[in-house]
Chimera marker file (.cmm) of the C-alpha trace (Angstrom):
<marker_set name="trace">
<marker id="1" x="80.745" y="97.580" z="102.401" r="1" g="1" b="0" radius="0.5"/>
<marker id="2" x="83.556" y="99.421" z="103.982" r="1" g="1" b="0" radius="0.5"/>
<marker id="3" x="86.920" y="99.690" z="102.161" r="1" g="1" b="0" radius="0.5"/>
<marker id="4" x="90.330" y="100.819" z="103.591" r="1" g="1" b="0" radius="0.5"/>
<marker id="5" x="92.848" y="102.226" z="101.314" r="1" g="1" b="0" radius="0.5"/>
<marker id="6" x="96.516" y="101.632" z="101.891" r="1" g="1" b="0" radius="0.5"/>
<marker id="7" x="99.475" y="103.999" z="102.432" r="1" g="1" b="0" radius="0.5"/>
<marker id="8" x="100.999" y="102.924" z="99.471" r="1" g="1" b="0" radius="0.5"/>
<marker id="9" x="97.325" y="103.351" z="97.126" r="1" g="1" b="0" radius="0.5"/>
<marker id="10" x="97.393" y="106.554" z="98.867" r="1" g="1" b="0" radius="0.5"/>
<marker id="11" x="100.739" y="107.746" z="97.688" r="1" g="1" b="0" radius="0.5"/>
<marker id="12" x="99.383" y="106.072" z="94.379" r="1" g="1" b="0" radius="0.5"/>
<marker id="13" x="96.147" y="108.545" z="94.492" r="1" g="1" b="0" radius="0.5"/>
<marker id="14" x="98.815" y="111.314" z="94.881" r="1" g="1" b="0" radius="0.5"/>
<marker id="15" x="100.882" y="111.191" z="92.624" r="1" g="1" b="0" radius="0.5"/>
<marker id="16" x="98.338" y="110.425" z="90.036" r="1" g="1" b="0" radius="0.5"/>
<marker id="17" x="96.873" y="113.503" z="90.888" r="1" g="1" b="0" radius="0.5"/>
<marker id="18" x="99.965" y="115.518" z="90.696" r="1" g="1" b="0" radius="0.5"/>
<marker id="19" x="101.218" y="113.812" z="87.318" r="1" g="1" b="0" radius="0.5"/>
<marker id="20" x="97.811" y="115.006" z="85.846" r="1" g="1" b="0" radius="0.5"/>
<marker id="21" x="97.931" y="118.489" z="87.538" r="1" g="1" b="0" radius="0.5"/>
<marker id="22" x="101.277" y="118.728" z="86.074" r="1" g="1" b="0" radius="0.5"/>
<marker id="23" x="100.807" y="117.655" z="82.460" r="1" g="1" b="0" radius="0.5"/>
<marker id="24" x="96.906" y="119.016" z="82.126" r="1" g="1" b="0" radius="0.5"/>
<marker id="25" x="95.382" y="121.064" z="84.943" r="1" g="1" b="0" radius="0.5"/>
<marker id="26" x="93.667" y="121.193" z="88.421" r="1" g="1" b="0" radius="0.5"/>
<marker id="27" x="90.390" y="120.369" z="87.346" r="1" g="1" b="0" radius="0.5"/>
<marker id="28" x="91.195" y="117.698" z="85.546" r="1" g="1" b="0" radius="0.5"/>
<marker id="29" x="93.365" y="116.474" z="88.019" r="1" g="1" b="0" radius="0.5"/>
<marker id="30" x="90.215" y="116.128" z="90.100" r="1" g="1" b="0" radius="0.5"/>
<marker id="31" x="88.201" y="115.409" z="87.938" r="1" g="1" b="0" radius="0.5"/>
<marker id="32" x="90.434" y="112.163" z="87.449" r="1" g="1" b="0" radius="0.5"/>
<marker id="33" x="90.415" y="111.747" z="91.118" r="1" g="1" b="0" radius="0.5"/>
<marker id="34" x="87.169" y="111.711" z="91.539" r="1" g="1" b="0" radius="0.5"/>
<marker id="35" x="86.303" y="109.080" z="88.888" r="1" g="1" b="0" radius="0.5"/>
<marker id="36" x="88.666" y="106.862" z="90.637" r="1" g="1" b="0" radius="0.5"/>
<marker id="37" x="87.389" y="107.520" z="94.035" r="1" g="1" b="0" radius="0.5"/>
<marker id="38" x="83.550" y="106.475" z="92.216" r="1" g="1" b="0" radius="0.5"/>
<marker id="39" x="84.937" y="103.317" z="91.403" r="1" g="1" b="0" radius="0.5"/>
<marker id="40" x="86.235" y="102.633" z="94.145" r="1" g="1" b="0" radius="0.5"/>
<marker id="41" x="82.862" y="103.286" z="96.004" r="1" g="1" b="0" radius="0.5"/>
<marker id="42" x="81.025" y="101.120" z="93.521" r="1" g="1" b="0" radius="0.5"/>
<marker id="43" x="83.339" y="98.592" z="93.840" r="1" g="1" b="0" radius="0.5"/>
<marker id="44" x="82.767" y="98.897" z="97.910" r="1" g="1" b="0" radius="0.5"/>
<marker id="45" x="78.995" y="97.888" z="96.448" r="1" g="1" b="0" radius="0.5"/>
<marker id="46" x="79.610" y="96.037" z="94.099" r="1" g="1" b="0" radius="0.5"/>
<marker id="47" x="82.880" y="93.801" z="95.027" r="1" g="1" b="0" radius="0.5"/>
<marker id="48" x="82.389" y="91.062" z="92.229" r="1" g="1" b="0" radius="0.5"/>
<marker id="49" x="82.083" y="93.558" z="89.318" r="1" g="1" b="0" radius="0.5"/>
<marker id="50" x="86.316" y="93.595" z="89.147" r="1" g="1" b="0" radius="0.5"/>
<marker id="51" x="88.052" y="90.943" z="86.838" r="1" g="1" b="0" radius="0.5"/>
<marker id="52" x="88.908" y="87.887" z="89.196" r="1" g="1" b="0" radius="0.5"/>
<marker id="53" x="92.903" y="88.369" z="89.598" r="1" g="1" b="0" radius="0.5"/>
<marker id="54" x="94.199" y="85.058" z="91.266" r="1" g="1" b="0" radius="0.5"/>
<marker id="55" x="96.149" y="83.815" z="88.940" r="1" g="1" b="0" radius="0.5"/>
<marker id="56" x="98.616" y="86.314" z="89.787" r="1" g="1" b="0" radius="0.5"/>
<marker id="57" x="97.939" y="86.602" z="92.999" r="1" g="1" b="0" radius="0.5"/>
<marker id="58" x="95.808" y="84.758" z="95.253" r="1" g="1" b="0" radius="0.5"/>
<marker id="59" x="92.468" y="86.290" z="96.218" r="1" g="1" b="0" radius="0.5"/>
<marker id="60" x="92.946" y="90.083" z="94.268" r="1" g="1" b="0" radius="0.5"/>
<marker id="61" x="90.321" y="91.612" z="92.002" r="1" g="1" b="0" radius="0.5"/>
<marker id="62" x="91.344" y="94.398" z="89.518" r="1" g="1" b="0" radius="0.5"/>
<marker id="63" x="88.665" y="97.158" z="87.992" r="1" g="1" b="0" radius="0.5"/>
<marker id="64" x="90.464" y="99.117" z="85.052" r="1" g="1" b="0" radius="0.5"/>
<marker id="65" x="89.856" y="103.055" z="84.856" r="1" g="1" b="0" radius="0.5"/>
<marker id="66" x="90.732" y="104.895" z="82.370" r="1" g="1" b="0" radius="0.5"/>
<marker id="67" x="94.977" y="104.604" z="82.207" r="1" g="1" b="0" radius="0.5"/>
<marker id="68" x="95.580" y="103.032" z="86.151" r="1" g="1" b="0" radius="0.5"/>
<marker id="69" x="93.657" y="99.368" z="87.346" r="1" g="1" b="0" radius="0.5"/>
<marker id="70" x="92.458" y="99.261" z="90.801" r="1" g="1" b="0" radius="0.5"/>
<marker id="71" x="93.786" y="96.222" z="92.453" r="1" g="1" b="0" radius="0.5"/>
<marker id="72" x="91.467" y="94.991" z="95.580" r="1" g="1" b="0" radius="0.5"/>
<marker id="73" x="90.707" y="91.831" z="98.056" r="1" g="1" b="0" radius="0.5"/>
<marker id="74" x="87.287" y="90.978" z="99.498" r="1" g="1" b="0" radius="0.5"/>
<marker id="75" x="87.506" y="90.166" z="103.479" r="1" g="1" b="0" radius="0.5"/>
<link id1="1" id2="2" r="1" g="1" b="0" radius="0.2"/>
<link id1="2" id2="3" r="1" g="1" b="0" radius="0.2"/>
<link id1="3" id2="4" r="1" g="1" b="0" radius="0.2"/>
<link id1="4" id2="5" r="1" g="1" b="0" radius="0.2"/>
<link id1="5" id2="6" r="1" g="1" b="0" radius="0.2"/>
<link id1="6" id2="7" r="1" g="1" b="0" radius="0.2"/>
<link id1="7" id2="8" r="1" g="1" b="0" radius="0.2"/>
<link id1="8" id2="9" r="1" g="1" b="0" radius="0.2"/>
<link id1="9" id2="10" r="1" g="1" b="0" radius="0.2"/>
<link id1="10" id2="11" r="1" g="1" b="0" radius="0.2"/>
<link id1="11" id2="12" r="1" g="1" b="0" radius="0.2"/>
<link id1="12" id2="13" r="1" g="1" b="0" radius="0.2"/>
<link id1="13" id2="14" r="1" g="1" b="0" radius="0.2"/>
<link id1="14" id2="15" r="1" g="1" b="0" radius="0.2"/>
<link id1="15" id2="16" r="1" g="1" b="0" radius="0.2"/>
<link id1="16" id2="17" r="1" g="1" b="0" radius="0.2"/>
<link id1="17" id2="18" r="1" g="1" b="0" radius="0.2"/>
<link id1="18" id2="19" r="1" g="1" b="0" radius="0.2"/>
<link id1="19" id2="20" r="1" g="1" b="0" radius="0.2"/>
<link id1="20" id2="21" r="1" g="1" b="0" radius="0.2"/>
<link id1="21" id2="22" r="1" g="1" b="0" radius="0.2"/>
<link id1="22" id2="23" r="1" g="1" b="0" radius="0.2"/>
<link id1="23" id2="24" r="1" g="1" b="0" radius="0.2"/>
<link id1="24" id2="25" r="1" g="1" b="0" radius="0.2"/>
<link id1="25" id2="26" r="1" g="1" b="0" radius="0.2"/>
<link id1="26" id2="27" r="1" g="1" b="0" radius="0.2"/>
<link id1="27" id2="28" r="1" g="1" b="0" radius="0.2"/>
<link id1="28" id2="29" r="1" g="1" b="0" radius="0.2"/>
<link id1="29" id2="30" r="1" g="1" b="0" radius="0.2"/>
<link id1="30" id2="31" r="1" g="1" b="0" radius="0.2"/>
<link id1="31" id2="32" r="1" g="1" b="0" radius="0.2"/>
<link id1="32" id2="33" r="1" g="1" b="0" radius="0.2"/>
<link id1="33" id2="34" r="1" g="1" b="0" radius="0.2"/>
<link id1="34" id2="35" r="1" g="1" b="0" radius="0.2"/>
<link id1="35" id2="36" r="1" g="1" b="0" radius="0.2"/>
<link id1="36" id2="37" r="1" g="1" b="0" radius="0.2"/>
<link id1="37" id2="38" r="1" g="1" b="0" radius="0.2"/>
<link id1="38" id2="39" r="1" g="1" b="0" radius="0.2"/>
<link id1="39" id2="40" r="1" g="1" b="0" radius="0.2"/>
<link id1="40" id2="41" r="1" g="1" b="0" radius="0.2"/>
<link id1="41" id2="42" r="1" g="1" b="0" radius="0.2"/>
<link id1="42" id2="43" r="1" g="1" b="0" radius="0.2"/>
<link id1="43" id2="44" r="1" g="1" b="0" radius="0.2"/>
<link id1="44" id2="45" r="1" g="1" b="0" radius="0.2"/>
<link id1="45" id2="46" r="1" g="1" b="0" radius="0.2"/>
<link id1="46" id2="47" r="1" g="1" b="0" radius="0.2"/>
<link id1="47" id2="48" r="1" g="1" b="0" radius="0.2"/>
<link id1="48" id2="49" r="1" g="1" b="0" radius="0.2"/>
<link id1="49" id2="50" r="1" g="1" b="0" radius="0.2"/>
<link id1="50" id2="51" r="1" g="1" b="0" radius="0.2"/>
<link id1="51" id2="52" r="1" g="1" b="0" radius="0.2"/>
<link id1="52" id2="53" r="1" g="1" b="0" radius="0.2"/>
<link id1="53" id2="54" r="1" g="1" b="0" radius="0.2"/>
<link id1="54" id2="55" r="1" g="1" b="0" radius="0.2"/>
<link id1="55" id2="56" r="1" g="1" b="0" radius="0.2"/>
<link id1="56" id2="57" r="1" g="1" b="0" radius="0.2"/>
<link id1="57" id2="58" r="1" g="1" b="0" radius="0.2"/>
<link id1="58" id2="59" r="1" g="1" b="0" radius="0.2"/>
<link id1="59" id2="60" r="1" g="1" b="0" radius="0.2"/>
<link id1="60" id2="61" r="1" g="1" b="0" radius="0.2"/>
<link id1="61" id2="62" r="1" g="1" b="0" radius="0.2"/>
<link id1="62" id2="63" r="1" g="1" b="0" radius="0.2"/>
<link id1="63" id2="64" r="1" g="1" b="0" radius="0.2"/>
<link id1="64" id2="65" r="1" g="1" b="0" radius="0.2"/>
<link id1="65" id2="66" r="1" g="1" b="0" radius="0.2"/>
<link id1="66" id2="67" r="1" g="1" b="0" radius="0.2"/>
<link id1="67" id2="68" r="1" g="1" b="0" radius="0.2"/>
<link id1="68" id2="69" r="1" g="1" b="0" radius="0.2"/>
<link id1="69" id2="70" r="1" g="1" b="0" radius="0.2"/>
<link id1="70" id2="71" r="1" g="1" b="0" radius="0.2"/>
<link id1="71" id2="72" r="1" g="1" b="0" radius="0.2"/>
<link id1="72" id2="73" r="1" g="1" b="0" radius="0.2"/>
<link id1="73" id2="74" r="1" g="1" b="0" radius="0.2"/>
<link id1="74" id2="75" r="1" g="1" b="0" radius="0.2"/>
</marker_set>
């Protein structure tokens, strides 16, 4: 299933990554990005695997990793 990532997830993505390059290093900077970026892709695959989210807002899935959640709609 195709995803699309917002401008403001993006700038999310970002500044994660520079908040970890900052307090730890580069490689685990991506490192970090890249396990976020897996989930992401699994949950492309696997869209029900997130906890349902509608009681706080209507239609929105969350996946936790690590320290950040992933918040995400089916269409």
């Amino acid at each position: 299933m195709k995803y699309l990532i917002s401008r403001l997830a993006r700038k999310d993505l970002e500044n994660i990554w520079l908040y970890t390059f900052g307090n730890w290093s580069v490689e685990q900077a991506d490192r970090y990005f890249e396990l976020i970026m897996n989930e992401i892709e699994y949950i492309s695959q696997n869209p029900d695997s997130g906890s349902d989210f509608s009681s706080i807002r209507k239609g929105y899935f969350r996946s936790r990793i690590i320290s950040h959640f992933i918040f995400y709609r089916i269409n």
